[in-house]
C-alpha positions as CSV (number, residue, x, y, z in Angstrom):
1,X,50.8,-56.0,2.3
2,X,51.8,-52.7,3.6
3,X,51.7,-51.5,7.1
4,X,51.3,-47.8,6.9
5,X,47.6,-48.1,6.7
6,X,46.0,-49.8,9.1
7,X,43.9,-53.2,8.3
8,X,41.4,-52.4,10.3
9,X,38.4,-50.8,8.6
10,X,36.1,-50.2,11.2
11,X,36.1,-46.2,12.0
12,X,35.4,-46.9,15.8
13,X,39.0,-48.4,15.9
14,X,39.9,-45.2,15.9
15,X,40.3,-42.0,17.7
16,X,41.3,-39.6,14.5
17,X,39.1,-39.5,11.5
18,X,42.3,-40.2,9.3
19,X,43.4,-43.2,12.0
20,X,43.6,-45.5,9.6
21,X,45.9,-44.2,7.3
22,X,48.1,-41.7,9.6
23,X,49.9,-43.1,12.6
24,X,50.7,-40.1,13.7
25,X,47.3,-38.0,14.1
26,X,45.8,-41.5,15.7
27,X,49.1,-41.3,18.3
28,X,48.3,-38.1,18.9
29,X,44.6,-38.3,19.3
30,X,45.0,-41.5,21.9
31,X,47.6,-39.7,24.0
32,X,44.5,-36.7,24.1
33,X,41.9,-39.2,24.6
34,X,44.1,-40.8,27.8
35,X,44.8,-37.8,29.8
36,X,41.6,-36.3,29.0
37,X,39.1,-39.1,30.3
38,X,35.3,-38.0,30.0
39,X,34.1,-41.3,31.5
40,X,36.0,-43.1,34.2
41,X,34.4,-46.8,33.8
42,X,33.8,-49.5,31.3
43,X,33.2,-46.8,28.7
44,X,36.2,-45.0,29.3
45,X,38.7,-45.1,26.5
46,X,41.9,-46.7,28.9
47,X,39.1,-49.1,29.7
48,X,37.9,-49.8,25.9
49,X,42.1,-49.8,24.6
50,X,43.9,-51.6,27.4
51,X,47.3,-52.6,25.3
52,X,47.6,-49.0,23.6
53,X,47.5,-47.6,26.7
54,X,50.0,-50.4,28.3
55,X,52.5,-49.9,25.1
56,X,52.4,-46.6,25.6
57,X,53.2,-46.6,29.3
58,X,55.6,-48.2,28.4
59,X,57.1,-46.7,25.8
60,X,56.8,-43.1,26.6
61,X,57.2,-43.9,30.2
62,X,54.0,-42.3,31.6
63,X,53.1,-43.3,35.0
64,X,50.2,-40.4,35.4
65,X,47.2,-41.4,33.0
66,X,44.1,-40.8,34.9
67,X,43.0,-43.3,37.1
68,X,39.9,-45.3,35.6
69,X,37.7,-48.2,37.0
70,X,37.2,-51.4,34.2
71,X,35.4,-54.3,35.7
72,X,34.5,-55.5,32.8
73,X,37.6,-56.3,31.3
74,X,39.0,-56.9,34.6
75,X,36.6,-59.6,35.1
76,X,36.7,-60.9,31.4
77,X,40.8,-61.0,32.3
78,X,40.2,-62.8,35.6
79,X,38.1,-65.3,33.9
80,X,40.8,-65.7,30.5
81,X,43.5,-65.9,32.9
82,X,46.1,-65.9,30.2
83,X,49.2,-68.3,30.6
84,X,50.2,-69.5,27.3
85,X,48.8,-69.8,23.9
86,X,48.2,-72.5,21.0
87,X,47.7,-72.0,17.4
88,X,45.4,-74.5,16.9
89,X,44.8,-76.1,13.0
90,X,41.3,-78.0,12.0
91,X,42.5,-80.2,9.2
92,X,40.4,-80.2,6.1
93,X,36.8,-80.7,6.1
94,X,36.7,-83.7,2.6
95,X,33.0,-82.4,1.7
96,X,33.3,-78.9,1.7
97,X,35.4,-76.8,-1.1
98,X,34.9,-73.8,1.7
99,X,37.1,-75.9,3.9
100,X,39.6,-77.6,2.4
101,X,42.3,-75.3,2.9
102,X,41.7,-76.0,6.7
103,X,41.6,-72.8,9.3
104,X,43.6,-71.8,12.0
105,X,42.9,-70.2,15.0
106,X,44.3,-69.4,18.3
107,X,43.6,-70.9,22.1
108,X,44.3,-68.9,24.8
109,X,45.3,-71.2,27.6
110,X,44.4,-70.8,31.5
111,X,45.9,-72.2,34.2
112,X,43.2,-74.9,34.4
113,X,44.7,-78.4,33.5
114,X,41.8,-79.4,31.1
115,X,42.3,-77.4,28.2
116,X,38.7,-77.4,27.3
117,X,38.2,-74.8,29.7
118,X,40.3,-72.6,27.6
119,X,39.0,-69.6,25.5
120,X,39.9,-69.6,21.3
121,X,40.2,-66.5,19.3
122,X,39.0,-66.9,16.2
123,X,38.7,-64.6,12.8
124,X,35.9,-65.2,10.2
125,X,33.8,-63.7,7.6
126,X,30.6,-62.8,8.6
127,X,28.5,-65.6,6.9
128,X,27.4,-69.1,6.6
129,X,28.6,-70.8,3.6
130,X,25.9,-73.3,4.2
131,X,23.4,-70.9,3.8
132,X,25.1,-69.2,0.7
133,X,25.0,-70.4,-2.7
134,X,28.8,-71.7,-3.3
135,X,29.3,-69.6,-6.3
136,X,28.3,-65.9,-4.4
137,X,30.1,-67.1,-1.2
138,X,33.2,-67.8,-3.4
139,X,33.5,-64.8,-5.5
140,X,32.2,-62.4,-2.6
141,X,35.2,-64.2,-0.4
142,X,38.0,-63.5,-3.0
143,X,37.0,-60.0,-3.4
144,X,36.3,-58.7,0.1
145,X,32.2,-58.9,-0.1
146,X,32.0,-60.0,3.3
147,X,33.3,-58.4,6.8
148,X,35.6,-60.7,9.0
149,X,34.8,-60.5,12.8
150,X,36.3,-61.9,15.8
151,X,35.0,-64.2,18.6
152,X,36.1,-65.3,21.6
153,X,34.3,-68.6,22.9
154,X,35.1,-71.6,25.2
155,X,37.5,-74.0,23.3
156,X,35.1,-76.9,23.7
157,X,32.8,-75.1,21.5
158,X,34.9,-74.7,18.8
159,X,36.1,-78.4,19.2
160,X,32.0,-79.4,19.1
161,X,32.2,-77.7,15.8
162,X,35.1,-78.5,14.1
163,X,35.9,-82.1,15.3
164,X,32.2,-83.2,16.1
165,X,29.8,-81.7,13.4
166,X,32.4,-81.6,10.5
167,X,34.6,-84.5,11.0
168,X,37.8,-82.1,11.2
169,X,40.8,-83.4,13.0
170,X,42.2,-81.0,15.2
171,X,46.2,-80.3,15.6
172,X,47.3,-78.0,18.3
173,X,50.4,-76.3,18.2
174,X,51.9,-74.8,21.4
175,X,53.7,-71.7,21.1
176,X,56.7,-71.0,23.3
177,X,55.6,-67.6,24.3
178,X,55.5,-66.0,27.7
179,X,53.0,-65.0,30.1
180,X,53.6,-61.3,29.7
181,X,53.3,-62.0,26.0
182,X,50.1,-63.7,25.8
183,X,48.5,-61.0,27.9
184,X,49.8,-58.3,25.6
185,X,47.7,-60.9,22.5
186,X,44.8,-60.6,25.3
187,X,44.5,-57.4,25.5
188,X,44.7,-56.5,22.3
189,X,42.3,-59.0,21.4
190,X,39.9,-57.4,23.8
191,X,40.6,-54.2,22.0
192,X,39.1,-55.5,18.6
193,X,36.0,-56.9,20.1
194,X,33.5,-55.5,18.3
195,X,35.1,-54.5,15.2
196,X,35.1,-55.0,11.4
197,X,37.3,-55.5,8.5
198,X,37.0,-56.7,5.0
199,X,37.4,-60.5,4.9
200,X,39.6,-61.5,1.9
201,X,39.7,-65.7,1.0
202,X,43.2,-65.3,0.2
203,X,44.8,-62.8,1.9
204,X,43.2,-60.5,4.7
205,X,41.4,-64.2,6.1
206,X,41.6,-66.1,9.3
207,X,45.2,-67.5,9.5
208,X,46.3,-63.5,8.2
209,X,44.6,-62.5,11.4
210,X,46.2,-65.0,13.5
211,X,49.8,-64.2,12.3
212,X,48.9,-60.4,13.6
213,X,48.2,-61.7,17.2
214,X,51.4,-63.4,17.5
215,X,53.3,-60.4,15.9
216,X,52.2,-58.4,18.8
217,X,53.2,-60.9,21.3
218,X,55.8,-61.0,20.1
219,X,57.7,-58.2,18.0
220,X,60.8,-59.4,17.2
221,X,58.8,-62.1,15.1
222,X,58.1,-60.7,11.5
223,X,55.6,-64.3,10.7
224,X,53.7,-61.8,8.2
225,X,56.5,-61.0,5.8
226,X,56.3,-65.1,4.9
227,X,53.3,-64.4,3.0
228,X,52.6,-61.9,0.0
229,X,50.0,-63.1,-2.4
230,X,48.1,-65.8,-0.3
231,X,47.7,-66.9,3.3
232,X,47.0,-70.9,3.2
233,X,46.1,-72.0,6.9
234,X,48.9,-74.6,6.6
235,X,51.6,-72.5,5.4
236,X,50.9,-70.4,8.4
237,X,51.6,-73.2,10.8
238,X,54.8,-73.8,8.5
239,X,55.9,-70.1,9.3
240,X,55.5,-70.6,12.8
241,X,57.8,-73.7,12.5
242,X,60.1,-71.9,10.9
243,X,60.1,-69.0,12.9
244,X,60.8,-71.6,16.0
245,X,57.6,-70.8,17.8
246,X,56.3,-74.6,18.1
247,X,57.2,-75.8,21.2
248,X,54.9,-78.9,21.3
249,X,52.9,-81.0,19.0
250,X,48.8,-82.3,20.3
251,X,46.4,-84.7,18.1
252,X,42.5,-84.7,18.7
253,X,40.7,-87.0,16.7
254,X,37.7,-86.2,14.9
255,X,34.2,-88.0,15.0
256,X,34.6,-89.5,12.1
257,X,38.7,-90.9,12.9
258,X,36.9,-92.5,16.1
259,X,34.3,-93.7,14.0
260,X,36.6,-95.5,11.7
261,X,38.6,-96.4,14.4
262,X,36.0,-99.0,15.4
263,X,35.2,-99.7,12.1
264,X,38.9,-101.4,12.5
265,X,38.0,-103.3,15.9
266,X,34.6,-104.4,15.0
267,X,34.3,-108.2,13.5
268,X,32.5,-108.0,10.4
269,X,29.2,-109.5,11.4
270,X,28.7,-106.9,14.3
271,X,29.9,-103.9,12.3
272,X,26.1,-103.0,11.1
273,X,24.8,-103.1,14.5
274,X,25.9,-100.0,16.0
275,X,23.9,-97.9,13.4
276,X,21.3,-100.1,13.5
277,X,20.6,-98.9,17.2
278,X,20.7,-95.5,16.7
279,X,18.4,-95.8,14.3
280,X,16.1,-97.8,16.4
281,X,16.2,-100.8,14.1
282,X,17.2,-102.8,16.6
283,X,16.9,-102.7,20.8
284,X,19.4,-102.2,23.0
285,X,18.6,-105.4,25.2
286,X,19.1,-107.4,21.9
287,X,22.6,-106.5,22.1
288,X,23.3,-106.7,25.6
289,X,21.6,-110.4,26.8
290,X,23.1,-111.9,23.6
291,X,25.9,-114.0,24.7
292,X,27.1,-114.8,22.1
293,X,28.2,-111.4,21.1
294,X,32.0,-111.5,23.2
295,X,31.9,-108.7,25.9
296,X,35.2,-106.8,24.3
297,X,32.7,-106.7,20.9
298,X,29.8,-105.8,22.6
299,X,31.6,-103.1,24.4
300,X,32.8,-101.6,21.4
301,X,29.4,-101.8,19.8
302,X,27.7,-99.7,22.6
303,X,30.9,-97.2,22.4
304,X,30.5,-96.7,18.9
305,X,26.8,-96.5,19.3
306,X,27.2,-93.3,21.3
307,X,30.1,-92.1,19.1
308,X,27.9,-92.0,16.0
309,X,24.4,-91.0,18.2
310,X,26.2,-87.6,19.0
311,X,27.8,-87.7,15.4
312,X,24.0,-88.1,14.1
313,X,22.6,-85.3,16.8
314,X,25.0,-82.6,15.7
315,X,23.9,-83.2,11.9
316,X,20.0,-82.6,13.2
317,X,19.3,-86.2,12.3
318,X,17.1,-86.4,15.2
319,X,15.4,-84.5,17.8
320,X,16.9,-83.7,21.3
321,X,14.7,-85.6,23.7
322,X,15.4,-88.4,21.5
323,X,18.8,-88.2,21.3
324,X,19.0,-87.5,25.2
325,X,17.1,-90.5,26.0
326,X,18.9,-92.6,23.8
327,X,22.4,-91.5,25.0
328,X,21.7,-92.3,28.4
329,X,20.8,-95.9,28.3
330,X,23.5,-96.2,25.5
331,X,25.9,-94.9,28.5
332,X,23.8,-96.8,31.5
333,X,24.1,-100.3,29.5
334,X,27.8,-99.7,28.8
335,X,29.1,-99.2,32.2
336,X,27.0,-101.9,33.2
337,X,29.6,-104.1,31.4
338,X,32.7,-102.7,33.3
339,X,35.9,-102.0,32.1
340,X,37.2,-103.0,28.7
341,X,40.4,-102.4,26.5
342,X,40.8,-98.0,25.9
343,X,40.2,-97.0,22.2
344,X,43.8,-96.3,20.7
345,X,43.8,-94.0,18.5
346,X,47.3,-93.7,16.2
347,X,48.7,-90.6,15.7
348,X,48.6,-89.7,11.9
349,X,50.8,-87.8,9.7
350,X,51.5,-84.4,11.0
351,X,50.5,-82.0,8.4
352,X,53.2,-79.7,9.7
353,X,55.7,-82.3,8.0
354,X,54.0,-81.7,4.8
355,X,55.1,-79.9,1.5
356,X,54.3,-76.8,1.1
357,X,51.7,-75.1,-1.1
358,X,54.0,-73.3,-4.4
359,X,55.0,-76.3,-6.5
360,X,57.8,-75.9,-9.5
361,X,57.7,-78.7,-12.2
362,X,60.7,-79.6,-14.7
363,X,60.5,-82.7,-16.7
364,X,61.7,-84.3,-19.8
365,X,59.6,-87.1,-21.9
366,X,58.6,-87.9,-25.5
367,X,55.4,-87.3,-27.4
368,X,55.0,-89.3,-30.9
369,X,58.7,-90.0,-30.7
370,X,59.7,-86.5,-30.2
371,X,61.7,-85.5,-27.0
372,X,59.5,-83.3,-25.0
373,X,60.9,-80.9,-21.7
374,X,58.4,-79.6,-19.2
375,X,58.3,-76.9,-16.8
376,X,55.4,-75.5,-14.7
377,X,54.3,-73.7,-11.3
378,X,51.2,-74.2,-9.3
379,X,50.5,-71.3,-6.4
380,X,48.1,-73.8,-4.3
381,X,47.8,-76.3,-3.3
382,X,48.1,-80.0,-3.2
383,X,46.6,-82.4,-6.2
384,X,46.2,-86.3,-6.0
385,X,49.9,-87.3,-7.7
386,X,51.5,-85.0,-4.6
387,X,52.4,-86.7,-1.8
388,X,50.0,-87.6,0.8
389,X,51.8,-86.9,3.9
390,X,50.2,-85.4,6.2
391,X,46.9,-84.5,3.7
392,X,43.9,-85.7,4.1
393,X,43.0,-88.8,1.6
394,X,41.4,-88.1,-1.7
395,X,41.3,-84.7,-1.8
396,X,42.8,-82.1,-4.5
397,X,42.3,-78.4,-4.4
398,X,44.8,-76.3,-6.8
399,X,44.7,-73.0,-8.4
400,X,46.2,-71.5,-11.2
401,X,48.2,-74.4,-12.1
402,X,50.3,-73.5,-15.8
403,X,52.9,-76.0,-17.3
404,X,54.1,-75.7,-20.4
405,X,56.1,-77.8,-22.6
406,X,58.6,-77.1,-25.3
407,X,59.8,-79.2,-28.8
408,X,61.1,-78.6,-31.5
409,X,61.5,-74.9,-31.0
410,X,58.1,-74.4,-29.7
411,X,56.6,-73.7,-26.7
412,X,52.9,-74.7,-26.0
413,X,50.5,-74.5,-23.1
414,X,50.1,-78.2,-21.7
415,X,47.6,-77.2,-18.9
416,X,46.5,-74.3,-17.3
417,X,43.8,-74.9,-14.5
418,X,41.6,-71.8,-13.1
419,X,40.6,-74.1,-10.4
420,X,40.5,-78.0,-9.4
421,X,38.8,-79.2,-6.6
422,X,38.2,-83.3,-5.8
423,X,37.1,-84.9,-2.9
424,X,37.1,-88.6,-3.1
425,X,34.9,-89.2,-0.1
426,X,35.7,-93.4,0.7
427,X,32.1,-94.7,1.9
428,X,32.2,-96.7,5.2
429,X,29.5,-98.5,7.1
430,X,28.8,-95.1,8.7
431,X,29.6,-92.8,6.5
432,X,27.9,-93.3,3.2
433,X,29.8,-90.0,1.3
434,X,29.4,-88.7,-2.2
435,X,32.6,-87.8,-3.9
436,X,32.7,-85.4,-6.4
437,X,35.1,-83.0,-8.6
438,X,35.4,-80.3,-10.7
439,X,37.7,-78.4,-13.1
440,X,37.4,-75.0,-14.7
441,X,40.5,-74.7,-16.9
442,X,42.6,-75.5,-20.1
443,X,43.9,-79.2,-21.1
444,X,44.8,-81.4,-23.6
445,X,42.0,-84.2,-23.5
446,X,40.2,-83.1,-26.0
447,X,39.9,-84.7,-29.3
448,X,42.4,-82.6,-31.4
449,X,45.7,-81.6,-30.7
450,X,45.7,-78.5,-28.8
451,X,45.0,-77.1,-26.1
452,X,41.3,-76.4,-24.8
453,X,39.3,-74.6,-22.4
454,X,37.2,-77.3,-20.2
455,X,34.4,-76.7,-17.5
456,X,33.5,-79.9,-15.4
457,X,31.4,-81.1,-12.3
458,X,31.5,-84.9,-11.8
459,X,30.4,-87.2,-9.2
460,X,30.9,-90.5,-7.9
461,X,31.3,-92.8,-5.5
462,X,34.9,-94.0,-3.9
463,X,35.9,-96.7,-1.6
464,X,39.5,-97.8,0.4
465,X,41.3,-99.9,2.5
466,X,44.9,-99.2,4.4
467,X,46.2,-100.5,1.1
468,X,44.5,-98.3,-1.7
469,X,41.3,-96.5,-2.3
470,X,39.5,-97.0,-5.6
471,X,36.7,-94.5,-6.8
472,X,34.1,-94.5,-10.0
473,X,33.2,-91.1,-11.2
474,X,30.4,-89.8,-14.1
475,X,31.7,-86.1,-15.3
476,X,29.4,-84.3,-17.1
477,X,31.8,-81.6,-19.2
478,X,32.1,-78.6,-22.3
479,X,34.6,-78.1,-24.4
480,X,35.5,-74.5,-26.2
481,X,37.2,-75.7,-28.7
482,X,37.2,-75.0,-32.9
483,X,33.7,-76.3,-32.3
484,X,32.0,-76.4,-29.1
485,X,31.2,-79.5,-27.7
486,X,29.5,-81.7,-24.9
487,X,30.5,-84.7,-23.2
488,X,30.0,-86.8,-20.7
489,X,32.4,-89.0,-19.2
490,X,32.6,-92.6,-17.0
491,X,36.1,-93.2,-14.9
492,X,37.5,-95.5,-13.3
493,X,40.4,-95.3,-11.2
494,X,42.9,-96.2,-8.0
495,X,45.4,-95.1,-5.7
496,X,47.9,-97.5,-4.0
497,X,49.1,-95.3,-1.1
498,X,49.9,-97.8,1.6
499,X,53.8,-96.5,1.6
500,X,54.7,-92.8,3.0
501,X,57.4,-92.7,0.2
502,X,55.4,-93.2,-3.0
503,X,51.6,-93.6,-4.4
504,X,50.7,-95.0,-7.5
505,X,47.6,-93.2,-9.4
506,X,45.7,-95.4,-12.2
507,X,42.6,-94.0,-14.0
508,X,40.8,-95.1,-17.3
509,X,38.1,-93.2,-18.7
510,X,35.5,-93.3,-21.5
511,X,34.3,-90.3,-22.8
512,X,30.4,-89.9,-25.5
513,X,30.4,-86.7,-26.8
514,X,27.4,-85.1,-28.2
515,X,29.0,-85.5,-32.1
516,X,28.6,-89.1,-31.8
517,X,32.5,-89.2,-31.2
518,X,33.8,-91.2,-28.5
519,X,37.1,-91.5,-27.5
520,X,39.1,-93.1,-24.6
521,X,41.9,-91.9,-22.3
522,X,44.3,-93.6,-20.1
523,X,46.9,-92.2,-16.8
524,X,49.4,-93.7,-14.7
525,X,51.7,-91.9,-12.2
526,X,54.1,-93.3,-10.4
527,X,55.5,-90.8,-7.5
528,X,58.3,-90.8,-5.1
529,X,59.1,-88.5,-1.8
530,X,62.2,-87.7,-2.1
531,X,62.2,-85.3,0.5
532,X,59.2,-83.1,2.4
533,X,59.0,-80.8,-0.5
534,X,61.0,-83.0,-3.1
535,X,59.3,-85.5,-5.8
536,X,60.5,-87.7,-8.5
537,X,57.1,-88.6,-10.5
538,X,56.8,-90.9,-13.7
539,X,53.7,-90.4,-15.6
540,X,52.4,-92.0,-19.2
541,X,49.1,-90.3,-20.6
542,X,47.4,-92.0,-23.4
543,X,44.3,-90.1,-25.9
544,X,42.7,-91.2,-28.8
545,X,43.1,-88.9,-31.2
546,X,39.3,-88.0,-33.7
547,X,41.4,-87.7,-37.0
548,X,41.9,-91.3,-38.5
549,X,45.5,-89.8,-40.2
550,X,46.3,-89.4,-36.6
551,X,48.3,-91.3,-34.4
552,X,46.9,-91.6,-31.1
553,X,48.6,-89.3,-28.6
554,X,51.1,-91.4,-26.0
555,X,52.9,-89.5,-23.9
556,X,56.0,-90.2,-21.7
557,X,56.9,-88.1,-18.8
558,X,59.6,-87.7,-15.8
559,X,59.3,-85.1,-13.7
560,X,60.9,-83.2,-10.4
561,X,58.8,-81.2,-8.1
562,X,60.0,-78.9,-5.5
563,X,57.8,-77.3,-2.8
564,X,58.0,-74.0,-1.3
């Protein structure tokens, strides 16, 4: 990423025609566009460029600029009343391969006490995923099909989004700069209101964006220079760690944490009941003259009622009136029971503690008695033998994972993924999930002894516990192999994850392919966190070989990963 031409690639950014690429015909034609004002209000340009014409006050030391009147950005400034700022990170989303990564974005903070009332920047390409099919939306993202705009909206809103509609936890982090700073961010936001720029999933996206705001708060911070090939939400937050901008640390939990939450506090035989009401299969007045249902129960029924009515409204399960009604004697029939014990919700594993997204692999193992030495490197980002900590459960997004191995003086490809996303979804009594996964890539599963292309979309269903989450999957696959061939395949598996230090990953799976062959395949890993971005990992794969002279394939591995 090169700063000599700007990133901006809207023309009306500019005052010079080659702007964008020559710093000093735009300095120049700002300096004339300042001291020759045509219009002296909103539309004047000291009114539509506020921090070039601050910086360059400052820098050049003019104090005569003609004088210019700019309510509306006065008035927009009034009401932003810029104290301090927060980068704030919406944890992954564990049904949508468009949100996985996470996304940051920043909060401009007033000097009201509620943070709600705060404003958030945000950066984004210009469409809905929903709306897109996942495939266009994908490759137009990579290669810059779509513009990225800014907004600036009330934080609530965002939160409504992110932590209400898609079950996102939200981590703020508060960054240590200074008033003068954060109204030097303002104003420059206020300059790129309006304005377009090609949108890029990897690079030019909406963390890349972010680490520009804080840049020009800040100057003597070079966050950018962290990143050269790919801008992962959480590695930005890692930069800004790094860089000592985190001053403080804030947890909100998402619809569906609370929703678990009383999942937890429920007893068993009451845990049905607050769906039940929302979806009027039961009355209210059932619920609250049965005395047999103990107050502290019954509170926590009619709370989680109204957690999963507004859960159920923001996914247009129902229609407003209905949902307004219902809310209201949900609320009306709780208070009516007075005051019971406040919902505690832990704290979980800040994701800022982590590894980070570029793995390195070295290993030695055997194959068929042979000794056998490993060594591989994975861009992005996090698969389901990584440590946990601070990830959300179940999920696996990686790119461009290669290992190769070597024995007796040869080296071979082991794997080399495209792409490989999973989302083991665990169902719940309100969230009834579908987990699913997919793989685009080359392995060694296949029947012979090399090394194959393989294109996969499975699905399935998953369910957990504190201890462990177990999941069933059916994965419908191709193979490109000396002959090509279609399969389809039934697994089995767990993960024992109760301990922050180590998981254990089991999974068994029978595979029909359309030959008539079938053939069965077996994987445990043990793992270990050494460290944040250290791992000591054990893992035994077993295949069945299709040639009866053949052995089938056992394999015996040890590994080290380090993150960076």
């Amino acid at each position: 990423m090169v700063d000599e031409e700007s990133e901006i690639d809207d023309s009306s950014f500019f005052f010079s025609k080659s702007g964008k690429t020559n710093a000093k015909d735009e300095l120049d034609a700002t300096l004339d566009a300042f001291f020759n004002e045509e219009r002296f209000d909103d539309n004047s340009s000291a009114c539509l460029f506020p921090a070039r014409k601050a910086w360059l006050a400052e820098k050049l030391d003019i104090d005569d600029f003609p004088a210019v009147e700019c309510r509306e950005y006065d008035e927009t400034l009034k009401r932003l009343n810029p104290k301090s700022a927060t980068l704030v990170f919406p944890a992954a989303h564990i049904n949508s391969p468009a949100s996985m990564f996470g996304h940051t974005f920043l909060r401009i903070n007033s000097a009201y006490k509620s943070r709600l009332l705060s404003y958030a920047i945000n950066y984004a390409a210009d469409a809905n995923p929903d709306d897109t099919n996942a495939a266009v939306f994908a490759v137009k993202g990579l290669f810059g099909g779509y513009f990225g705009k800014y907004s600036l909206l009330p934080y609530y809103e965002k939160l409504k989004e992110y932590r209400d509609t898609e079950q996102r936890d939200i981590w703020e982090y508060d960054l240590n700069l200074n008033e003068e700073e954060v109204l030097r961010m303002t104003q420059h936001i206020w300059e790129l209101n309006g304005t377009q720029s090609d949108y890029y999933f990897f690079t030019e996206n909406c963390s890349y964006n972010m680490l520009w705001l804080i840049e020009l708060a800040r100057p003597t911070v070079h966050i950018r220079e962290y990143f050269h090939f790919e801008v992962i939400p959480l590695e930005t937050v890692h930069a800004a760690k790094a860089e000592g901008l985190i001053s403080e640390v804030h947890y909100r939990a998402s619809k569906r944490s609370t929703l678990l939450k009383y999942e937890e506090l429920l007893d068993d035989k009451y845990l049905g009941l607050p769906k039940k009401l929302v979806e009027r299969e039961i009355k209210l007045q059932e619920i609250v003259s049965d005395e047999s249902i103990p107050l502290q129960q019954k509170q926590y029924i009619l709370e989680a009622s109204t957690e999963f009515l507004e859960y159920s409204f923001s996914k247009s399960d129902m229609q407003k009136s209905e949902y307004i009604k219902l809310f209201y004697n949900l609320s009306k029939e709780r208070a009516s029971l007075g005051m019971g014990e406040k919902l505690h919700m832990e704290t979980p594993q800040d994701p800022i503690e982590s590894h980070r997204a570029i793995r390195v692999t070295a290993g030695v193992g055997s194959r068929k008695g042979e000794a056998i030495s490993f060594l591989g490197i994975r861009p992005a980002y996090h698969d389901l033998e990584d440590s946990n900590y601070g990830f959300l459960r179940g999920t696996q997004i990686e790119f461009l994972n290669i290992e190769l191995s070597y024995s007796e003086d040869e080296v071979e490809v082991e794997e080399a993924t495209i792409l490989s996303i999973v989302s083991l979804a665990q169902r719940s009594e309100f969230f009834d999930s579908l987990s699913w996964r997919t793989k685009f890539g080359f392995d060694r599963e296949y029947l012979d002894n090399e090394t194959n292309f393989i294109a996969t979309v499975g699905a399935g269903y998953s369910w957990g516990n504190e201890f462990a989450y177990t999941y069933m999957m059916i994965d419908p696959l191709f193979y490109v192999a000396d002959e090509s061939s279609a399969a389809v395949g039934g697994s089995l598996g767990v993960v024992f994850d109760k301990y922050d230090f180590m998981s254990t990953n089991i999974e068994v799976t029978r595979r029909y392919y359309d030959n008539g062959d079938e053939q069965n395949l077996a994987k445990v890993a043990q793992s270990f966190r050494l460290l944040q971005n250290l791992q000591l990992k054990f893992k035994y794969d077993y295949k069945e070989i299709e040639s009866l002279e053949e052995e089938d394939e056992q394999t015996f591995r040890a590994f080290i990963n380090y993150y960076f």
